[in-house]
Each structure stands twice: as structure tokens, then as C-alpha cells.
ChimeraX commands (.cxc) that place a marker at each C-alpha (Angstrom):
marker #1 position 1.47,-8.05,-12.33 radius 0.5
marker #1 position 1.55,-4.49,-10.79 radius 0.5
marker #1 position 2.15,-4.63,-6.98 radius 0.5
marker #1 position 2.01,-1.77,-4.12 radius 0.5
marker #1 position 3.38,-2.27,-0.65 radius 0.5
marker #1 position 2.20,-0.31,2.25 radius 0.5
marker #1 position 1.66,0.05,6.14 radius 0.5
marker #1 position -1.06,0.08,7.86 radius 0.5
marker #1 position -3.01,3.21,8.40 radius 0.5
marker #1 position -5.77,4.22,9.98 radius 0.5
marker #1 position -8.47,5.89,7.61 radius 0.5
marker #1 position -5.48,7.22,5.18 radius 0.5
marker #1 position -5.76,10.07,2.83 radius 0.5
marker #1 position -7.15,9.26,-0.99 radius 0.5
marker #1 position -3.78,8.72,-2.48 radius 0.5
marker #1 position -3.14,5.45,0.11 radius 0.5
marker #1 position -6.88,4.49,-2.25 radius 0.5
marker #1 position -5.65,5.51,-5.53 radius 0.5
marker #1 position -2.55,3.27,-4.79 radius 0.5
marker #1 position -4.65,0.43,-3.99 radius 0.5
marker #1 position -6.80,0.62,-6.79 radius 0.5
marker #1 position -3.85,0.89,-9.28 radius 0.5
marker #1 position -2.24,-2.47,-8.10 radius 0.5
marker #1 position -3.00,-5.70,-9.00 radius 0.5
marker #1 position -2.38,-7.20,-5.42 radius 0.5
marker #1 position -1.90,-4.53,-2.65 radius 0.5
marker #1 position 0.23,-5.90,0.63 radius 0.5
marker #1 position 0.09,-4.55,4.04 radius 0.5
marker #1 position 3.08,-4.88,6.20 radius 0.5
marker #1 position 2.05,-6.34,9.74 radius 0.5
marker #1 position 5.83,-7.47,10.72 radius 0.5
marker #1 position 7.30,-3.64,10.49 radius 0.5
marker #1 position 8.30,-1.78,13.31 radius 0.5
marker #1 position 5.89,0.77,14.96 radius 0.5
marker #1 position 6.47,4.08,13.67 radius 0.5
marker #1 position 5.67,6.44,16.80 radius 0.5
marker #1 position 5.57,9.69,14.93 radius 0.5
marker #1 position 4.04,8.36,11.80 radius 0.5
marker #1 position 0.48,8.11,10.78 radius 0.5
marker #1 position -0.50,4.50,11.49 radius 0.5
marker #1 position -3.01,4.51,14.15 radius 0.5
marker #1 position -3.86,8.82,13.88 radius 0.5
marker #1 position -5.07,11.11,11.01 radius 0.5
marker #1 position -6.27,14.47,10.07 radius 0.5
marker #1 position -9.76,15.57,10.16 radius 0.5
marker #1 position -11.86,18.60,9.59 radius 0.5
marker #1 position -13.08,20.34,12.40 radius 0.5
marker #1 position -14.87,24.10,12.48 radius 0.5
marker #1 position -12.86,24.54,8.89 radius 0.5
marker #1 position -9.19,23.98,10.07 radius 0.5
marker #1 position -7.59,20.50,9.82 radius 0.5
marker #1 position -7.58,18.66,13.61 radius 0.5
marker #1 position -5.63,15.48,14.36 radius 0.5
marker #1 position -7.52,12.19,15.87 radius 0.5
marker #1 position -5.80,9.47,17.39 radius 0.5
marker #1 position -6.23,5.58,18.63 radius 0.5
marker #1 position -4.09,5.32,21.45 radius 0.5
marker #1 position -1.60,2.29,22.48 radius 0.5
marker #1 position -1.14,0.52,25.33 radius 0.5
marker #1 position 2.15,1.46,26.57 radius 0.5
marker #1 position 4.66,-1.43,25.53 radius 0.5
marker #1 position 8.26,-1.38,23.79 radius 0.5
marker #1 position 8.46,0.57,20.66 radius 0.5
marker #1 position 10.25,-1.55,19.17 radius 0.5
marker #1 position 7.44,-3.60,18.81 radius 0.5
marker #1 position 6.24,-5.11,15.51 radius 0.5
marker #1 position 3.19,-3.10,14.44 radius 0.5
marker #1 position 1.20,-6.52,14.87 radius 0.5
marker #1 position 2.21,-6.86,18.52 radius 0.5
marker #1 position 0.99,-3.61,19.63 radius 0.5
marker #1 position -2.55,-3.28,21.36 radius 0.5
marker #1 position -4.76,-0.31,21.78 radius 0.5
marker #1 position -5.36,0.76,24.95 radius 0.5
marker #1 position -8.17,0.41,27.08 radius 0.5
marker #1 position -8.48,3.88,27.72 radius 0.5
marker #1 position -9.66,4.06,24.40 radius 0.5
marker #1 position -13.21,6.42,24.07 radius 0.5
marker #1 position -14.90,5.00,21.11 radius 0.5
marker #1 position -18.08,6.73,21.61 radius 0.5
marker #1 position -16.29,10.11,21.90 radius 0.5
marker #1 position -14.43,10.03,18.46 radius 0.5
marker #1 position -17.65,9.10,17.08 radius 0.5
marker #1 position -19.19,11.87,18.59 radius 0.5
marker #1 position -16.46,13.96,17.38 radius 0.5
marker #1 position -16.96,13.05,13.70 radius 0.5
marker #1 position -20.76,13.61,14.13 radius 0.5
marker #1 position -19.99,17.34,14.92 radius 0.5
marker #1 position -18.03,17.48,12.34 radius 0.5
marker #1 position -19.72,16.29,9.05 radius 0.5
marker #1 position -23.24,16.36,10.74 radius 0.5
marker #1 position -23.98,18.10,7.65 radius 0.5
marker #1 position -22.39,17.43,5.36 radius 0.5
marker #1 position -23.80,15.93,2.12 radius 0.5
marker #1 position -23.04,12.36,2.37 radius 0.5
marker #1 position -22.72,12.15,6.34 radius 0.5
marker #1 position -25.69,9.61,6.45 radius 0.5
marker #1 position -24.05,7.65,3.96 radius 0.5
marker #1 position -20.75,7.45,5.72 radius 0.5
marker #1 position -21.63,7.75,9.42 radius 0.5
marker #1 position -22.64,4.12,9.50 radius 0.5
marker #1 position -19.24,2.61,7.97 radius 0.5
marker #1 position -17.09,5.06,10.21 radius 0.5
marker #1 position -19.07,3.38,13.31 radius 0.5
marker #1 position -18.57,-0.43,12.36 radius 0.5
marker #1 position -14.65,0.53,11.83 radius 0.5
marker #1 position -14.43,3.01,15.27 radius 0.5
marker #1 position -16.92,0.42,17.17 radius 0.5
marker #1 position -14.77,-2.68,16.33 radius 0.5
marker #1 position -14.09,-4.96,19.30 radius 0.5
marker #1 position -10.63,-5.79,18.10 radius 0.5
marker #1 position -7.99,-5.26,20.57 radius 0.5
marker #1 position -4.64,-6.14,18.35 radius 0.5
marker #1 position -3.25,-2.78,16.48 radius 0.5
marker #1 position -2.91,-4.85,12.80 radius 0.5
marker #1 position -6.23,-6.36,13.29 radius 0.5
marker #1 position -8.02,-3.41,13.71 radius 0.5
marker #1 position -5.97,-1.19,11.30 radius 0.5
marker #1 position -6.83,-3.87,8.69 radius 0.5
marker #1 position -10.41,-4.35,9.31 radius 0.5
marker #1 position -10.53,-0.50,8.55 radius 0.5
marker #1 position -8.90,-1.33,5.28 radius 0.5
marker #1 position -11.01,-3.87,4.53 radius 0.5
marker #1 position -14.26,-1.99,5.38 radius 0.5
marker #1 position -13.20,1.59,3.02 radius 0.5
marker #1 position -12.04,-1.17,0.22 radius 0.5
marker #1 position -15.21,-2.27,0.07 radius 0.5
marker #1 position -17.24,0.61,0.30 radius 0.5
marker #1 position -15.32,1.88,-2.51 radius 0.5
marker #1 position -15.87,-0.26,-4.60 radius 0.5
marker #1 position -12.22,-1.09,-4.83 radius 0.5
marker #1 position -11.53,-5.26,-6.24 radius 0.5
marker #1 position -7.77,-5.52,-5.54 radius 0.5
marker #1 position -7.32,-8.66,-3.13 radius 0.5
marker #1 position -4.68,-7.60,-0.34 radius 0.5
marker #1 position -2.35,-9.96,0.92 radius 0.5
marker #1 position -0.90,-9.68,5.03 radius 0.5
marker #1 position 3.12,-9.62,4.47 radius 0.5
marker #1 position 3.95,-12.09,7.28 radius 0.5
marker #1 position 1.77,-14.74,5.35 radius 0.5
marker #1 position 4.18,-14.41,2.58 radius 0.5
marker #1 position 6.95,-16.95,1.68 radius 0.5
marker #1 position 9.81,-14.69,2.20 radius 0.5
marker #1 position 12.56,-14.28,4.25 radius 0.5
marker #1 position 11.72,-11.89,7.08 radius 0.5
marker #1 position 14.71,-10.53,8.63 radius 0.5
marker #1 position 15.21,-8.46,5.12 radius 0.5
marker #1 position 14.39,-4.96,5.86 radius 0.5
marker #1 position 14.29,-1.89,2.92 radius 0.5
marker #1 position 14.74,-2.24,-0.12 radius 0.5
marker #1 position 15.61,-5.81,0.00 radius 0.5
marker #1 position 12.04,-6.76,1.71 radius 0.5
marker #1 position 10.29,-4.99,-0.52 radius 0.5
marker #1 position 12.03,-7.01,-3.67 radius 0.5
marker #1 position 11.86,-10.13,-2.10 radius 0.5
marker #1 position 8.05,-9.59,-1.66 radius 0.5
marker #1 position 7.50,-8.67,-5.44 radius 0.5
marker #1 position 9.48,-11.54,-6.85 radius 0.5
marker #1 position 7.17,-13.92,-4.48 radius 0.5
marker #1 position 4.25,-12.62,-5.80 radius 0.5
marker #1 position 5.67,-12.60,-9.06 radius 0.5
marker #1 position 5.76,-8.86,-9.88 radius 0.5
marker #1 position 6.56,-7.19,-13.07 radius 0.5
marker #1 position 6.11,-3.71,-11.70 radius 0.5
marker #1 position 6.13,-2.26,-8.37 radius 0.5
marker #1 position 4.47,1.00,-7.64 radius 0.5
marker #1 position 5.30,3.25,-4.65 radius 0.5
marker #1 position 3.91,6.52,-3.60 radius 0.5
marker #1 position 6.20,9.53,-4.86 radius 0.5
marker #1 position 8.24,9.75,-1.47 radius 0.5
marker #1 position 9.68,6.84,-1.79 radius 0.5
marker #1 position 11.93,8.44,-4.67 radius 0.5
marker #1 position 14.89,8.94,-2.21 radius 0.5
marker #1 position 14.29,5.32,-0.92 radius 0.5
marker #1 position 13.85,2.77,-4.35 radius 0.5
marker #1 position 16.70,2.55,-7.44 radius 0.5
marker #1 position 14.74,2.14,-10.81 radius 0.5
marker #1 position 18.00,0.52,-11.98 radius 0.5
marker #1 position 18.26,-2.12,-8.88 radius 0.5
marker #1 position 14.68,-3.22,-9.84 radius 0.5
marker #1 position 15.30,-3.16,-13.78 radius 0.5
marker #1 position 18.17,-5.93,-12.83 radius 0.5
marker #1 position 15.51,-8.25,-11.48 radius 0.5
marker #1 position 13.12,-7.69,-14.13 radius 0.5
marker #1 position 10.65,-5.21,-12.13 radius 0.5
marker #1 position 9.87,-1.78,-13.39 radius 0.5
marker #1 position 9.59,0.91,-10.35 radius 0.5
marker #1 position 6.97,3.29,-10.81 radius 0.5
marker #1 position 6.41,5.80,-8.18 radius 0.5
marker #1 position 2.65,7.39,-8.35 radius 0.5
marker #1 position 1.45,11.07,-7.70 radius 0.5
marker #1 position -1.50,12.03,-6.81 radius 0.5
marker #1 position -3.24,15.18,-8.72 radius 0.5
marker #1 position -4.33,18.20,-7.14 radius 0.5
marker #1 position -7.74,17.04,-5.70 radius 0.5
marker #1 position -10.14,20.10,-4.48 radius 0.5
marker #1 position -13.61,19.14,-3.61 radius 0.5
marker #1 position -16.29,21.58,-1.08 radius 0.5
marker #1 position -15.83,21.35,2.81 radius 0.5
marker #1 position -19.24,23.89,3.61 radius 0.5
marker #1 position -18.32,26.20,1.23 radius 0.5
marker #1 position -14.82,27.02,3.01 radius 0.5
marker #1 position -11.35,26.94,2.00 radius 0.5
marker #1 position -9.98,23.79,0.95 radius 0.5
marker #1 position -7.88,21.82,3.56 radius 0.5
marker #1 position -6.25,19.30,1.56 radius 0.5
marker #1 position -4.79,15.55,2.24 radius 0.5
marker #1 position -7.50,15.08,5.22 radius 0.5
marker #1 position -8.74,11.60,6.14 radius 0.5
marker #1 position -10.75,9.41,3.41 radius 0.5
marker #1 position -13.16,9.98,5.55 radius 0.5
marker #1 position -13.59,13.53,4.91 radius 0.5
marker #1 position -13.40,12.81,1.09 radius 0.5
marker #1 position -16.14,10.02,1.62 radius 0.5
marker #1 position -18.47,12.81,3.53 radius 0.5
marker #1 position -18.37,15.36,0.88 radius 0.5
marker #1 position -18.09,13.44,-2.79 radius 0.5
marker #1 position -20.75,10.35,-3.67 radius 0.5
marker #1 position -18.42,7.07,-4.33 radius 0.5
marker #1 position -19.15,7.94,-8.54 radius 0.5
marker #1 position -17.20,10.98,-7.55 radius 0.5
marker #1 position -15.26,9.16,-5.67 radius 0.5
marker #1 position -14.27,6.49,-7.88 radius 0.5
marker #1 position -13.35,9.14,-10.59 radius 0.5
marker #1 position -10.78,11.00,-8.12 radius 0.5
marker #1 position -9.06,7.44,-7.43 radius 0.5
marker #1 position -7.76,7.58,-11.29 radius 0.5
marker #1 position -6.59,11.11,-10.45 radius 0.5
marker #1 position -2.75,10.56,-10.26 radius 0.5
marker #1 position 0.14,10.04,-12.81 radius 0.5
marker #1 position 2.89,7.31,-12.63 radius 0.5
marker #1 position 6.57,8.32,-13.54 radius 0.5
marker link #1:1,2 radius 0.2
marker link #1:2,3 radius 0.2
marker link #1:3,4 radius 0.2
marker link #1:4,5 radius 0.2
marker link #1:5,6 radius 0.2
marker link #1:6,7 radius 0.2
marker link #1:7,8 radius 0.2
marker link #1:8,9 radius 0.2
marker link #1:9,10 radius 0.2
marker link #1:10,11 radius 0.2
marker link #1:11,12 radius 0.2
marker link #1:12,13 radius 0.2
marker link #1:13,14 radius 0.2
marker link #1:14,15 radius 0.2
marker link #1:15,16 radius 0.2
marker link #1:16,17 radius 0.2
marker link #1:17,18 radius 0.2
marker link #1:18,19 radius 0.2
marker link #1:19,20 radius 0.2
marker link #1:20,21 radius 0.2
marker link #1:21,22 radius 0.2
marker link #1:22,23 radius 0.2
marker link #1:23,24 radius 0.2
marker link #1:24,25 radius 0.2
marker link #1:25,26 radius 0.2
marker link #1:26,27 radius 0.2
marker link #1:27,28 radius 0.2
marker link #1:28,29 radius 0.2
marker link #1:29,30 radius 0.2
marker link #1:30,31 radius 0.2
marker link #1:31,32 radius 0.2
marker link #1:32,33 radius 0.2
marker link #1:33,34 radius 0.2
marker link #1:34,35 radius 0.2
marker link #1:35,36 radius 0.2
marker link #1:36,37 radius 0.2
marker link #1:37,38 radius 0.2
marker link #1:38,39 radius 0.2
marker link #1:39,40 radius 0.2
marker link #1:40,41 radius 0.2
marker link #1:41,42 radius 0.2
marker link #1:42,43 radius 0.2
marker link #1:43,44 radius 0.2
marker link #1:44,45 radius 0.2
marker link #1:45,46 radius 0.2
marker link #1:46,47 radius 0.2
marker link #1:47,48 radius 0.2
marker link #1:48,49 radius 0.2
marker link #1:49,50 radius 0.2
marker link #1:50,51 radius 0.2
marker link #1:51,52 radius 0.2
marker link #1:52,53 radius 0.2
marker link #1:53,54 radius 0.2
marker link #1:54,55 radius 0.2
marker link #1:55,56 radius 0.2
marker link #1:56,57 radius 0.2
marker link #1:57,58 radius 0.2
marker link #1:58,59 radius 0.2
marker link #1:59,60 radius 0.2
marker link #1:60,61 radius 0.2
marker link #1:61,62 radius 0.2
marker link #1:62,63 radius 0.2
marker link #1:63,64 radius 0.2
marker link #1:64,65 radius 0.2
marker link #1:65,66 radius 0.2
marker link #1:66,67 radius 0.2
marker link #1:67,68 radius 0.2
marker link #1:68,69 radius 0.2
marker link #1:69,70 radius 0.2
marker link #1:70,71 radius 0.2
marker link #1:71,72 radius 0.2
marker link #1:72,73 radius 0.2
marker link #1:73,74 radius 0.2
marker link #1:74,75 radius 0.2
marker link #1:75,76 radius 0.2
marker link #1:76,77 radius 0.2
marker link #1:77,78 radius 0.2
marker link #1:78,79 radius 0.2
marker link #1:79,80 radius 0.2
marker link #1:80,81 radius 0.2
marker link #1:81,82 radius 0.2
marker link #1:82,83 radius 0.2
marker link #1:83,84 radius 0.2
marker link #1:84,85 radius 0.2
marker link #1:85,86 radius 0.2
marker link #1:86,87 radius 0.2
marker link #1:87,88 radius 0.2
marker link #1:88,89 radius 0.2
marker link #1:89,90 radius 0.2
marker link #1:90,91 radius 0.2
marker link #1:91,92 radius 0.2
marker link #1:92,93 radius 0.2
marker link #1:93,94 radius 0.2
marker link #1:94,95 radius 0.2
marker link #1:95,96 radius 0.2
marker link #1:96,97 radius 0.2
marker link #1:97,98 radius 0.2
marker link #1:98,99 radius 0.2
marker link #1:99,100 radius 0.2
marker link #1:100,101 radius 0.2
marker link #1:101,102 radius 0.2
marker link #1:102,103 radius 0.2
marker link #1:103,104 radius 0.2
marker link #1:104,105 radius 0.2
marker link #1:105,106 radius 0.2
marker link #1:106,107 radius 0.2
marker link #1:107,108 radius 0.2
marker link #1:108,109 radius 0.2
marker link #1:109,110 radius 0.2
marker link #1:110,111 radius 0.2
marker link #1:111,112 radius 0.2
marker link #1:112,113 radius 0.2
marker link #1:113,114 radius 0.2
marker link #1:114,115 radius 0.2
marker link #1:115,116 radius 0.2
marker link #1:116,117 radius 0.2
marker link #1:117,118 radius 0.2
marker link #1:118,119 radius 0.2
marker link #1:119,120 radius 0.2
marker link #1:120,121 radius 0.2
marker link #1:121,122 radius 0.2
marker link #1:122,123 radius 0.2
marker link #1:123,124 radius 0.2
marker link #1:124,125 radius 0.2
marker link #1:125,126 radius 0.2
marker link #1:126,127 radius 0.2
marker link #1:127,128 radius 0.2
marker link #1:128,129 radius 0.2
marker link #1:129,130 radius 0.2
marker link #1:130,131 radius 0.2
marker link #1:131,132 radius 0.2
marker link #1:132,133 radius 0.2
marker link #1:133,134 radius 0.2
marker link #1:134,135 radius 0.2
marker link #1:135,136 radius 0.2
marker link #1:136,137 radius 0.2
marker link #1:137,138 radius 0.2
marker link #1:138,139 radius 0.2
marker link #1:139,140 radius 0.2
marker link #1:140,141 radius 0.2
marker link #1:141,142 radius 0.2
marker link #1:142,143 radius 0.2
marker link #1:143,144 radius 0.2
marker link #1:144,145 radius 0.2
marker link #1:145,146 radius 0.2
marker link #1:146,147 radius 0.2
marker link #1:147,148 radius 0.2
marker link #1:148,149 radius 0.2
marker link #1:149,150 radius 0.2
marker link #1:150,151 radius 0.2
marker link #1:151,152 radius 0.2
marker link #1:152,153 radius 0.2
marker link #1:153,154 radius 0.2
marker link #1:154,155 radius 0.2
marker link #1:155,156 radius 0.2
marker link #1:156,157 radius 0.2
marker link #1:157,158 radius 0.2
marker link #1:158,159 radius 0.2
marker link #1:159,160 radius 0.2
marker link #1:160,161 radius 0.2
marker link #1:161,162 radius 0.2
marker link #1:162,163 radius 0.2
marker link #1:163,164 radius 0.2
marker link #1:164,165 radius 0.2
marker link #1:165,166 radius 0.2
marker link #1:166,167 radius 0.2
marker link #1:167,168 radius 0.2
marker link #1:168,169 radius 0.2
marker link #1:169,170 radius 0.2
marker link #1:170,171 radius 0.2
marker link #1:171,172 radius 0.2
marker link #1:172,173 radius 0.2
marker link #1:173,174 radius 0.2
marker link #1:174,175 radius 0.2
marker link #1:175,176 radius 0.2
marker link #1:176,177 radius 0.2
marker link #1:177,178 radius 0.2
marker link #1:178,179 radius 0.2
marker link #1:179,180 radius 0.2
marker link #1:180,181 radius 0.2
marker link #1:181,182 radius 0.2
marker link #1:182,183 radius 0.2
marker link #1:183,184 radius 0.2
marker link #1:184,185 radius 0.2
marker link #1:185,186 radius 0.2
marker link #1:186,187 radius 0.2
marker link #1:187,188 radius 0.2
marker link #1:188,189 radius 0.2
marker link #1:189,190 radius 0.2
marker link #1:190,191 radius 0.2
marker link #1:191,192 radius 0.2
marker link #1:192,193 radius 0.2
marker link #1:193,194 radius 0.2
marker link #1:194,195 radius 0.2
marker link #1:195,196 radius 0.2
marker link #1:196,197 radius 0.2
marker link #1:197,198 radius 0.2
marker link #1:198,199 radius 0.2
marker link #1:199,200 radius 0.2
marker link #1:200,201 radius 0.2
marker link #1:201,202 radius 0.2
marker link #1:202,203 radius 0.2
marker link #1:203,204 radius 0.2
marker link #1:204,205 radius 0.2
marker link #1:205,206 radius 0.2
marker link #1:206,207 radius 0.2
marker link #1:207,208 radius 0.2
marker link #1:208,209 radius 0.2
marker link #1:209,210 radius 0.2
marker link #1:210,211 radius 0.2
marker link #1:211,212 radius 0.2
marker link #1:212,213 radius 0.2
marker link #1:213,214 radius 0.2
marker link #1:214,215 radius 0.2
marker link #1:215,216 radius 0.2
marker link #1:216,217 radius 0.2
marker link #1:217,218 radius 0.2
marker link #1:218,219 radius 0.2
marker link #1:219,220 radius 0.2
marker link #1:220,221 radius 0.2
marker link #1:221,222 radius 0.2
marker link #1:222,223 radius 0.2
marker link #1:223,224 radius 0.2
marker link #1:224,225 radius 0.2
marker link #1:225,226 radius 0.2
marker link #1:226,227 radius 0.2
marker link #1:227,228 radius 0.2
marker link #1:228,229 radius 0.2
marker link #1:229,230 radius 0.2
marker link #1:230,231 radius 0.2
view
């Protein structure tokens, strides 16, 4: 039983996909802090061939919040990201394709941070073609105040994991040896050098899956999600 443990992010780059499709079960943390600087509710788009950020904004509340007790704000312009994305990949080869999906995710009436986050998931999972079953960490029989390392084993010996993959960065974070001792092998996974045409320009890597899903069909697609090696 191969398991991979992630946050929540918003529209993530392919190798958050290639994780998912490599696991067995795939959990997303709601009960985890809010990372401010991180990437869960922003990501990186092209725009007029140079990478440009885009952003759900927050209602202004602790930040020491869980990431399922945070709420996007009101303030929020749906219509004008979509509108951003449309002069974006207007022309791009797959844009009729894609626009549709990115407007059920952007246009969702859910107000809750996790919720929405996770409907996003749910939506590019599907449309990928992607079977793994996702679990929601709080639903899990665990104890909760375990943080690190410690969470993260207590999660794969509920779901009864016999390997536990990780994105490469987590290399400074995970001991192969601590995981051996409970009977789970720690693999961390790297994604390949993945170049695909953006109009003909120069290749702006690790964008959005949505820019991925505007340029490549989902055959394409589905072949790039294999691109990675585990060590």
C-alpha cells in the first residue's frame, strides 16, 4: 500500500499529479497550519511569455489558523481571474477543452479555504483521468496534536502503509531508517525534466497544471504523469 501526503494547493504544478497518481491512497492535510508564504491558495501562470503569479485572497483572520478554518474573502473577483486566464491561453491548443473545468473550479460558491482547495482537487483528478481515492486527514483515526514526522507516520500506519512517497524536498525532512523501523519504506519522487510548447516561446517551467492542461491533450498528459523516478 503506497501512500502520499500532501497540502492543499490550488491548481499545483504536474509533479503534485504525478504524486497522486503514483499512490495508492493520496491524503490531503485540512488540520495544518496556514502557510502564508507558501503556495496553497496562489500559483504561477503564463502571461505574454513570462511566468505571472495569481492569487485567492483570505479574509483577514489569525494565521495561526488551521488551513480548514480560513475563508476567502469577499473581495474575491472571480470573473476577473477568469478573464485573466482567457487572455492568456485564448489560444492555445486545448483552451476550449480546459476553459470550462478552470470556470466550475474559479466559479465555485464555496466560501471555506479546504473546501474549495479540495473541490479543485477533485475536479483536475478527474479530468485526468487519475483513480486514486483521497482521503481528508482530520477524518482519520489518529492522534492529532502529532505534528512532522510523527503525523505523517501515524497517518501511514492507520492506513496501513507499506511505503510512503514524498516529493524530493522532503529529503532534509523524512529518515529512511526511522520508517524502515516501522516497516514503511520512504521513497521520495522526482519529477523529470518536462518541456512541452507555450506559442512557440521559451519554456517557463513548473507553471500551474493548468498551463500543462492548455497546451498537451490528457493522452499527453497522462504519459508526462509517469515522468518521474523514485529513489
Amino acid at each position: 500500500m503506497k501512500i502520499g501526503i500532501m497540502q492543499p494547493y490550488f491548481l499545483p504544478y504536474i509533479g503534485y499529479w504525478q504524486l497522486l497518481g503514483a499512490v495508492d491512497t493520496f491524503v490531503v492535510y485540512d488540520n495544518i497550519q496556514y502557510t502564508k508564504k507558501g503556495w496553497i491558495n496562489r500559483n504561477r501562470f503564463l502571461q505574454n511569455g513570462q511566468d505571472a503569479l495569481f492569487t485567492i485572497p483570505l479574509k483577514q483572520d489569525s494565521d495561526f489558523l488551521n488551513v480548514a478554518d480560513r475563508s476567502i474573502a469577499d473581495s474575491f473577483d472571480r470573473k476577473k481571474l477568469l478573464n485573466q486566464f482567457s487572455s492568456a491561453y485564448r489560444k492555445a491548443p486545448f483552451f476550449n477543452e480546459v476553459f470550462p473545468l478552470f470556470t466550475e473550479v474559479v466559479c465555485s460558491g464555496q466560501k471555506n479555504l479546504f473546501e474549495y482547495i479540495y473541490g479543485s482537487i477533485v475536479a483536475v483528478r478527474e479530468f485526468l483521468r487519475i483513480k486514486t481515492p483521497l482521503a481528508i486527514s482530520s477524518s482519520l483515526n489518529i492522534d492529532h496534536s502529532l505534528r512532522s514526522e510523527a503525523k505523517v507516520m501515524a497517518i501511514c500506519k492507520e492506513l496501513g502503509a507499506t511505503q510512503y512517497l514524498n516529493p524530493s524536498g522532503g529529503r532534509e525532512l523524512y529518515s529512511k531508517e526511522t520508517f524502515l523501523e516501522q516497516g514503511i519504506e520512504l521513497g521520495f519522487i522526482q519529477t523529470r525534466p518536462i518541456v512541452y510548447s507555450q506559442f512557440g516561446n521559451a519554456f517557463v517551467p513548473s507553471l500551474s497544471i493548468i498551463d500543462v492542461m492548455m497546451f498537451n491533450s490528457r493522452e499527453a498528459i497522462t504519459a508526462m504523469l509517469t515522468e518521474y523516478d523514485v529513489s
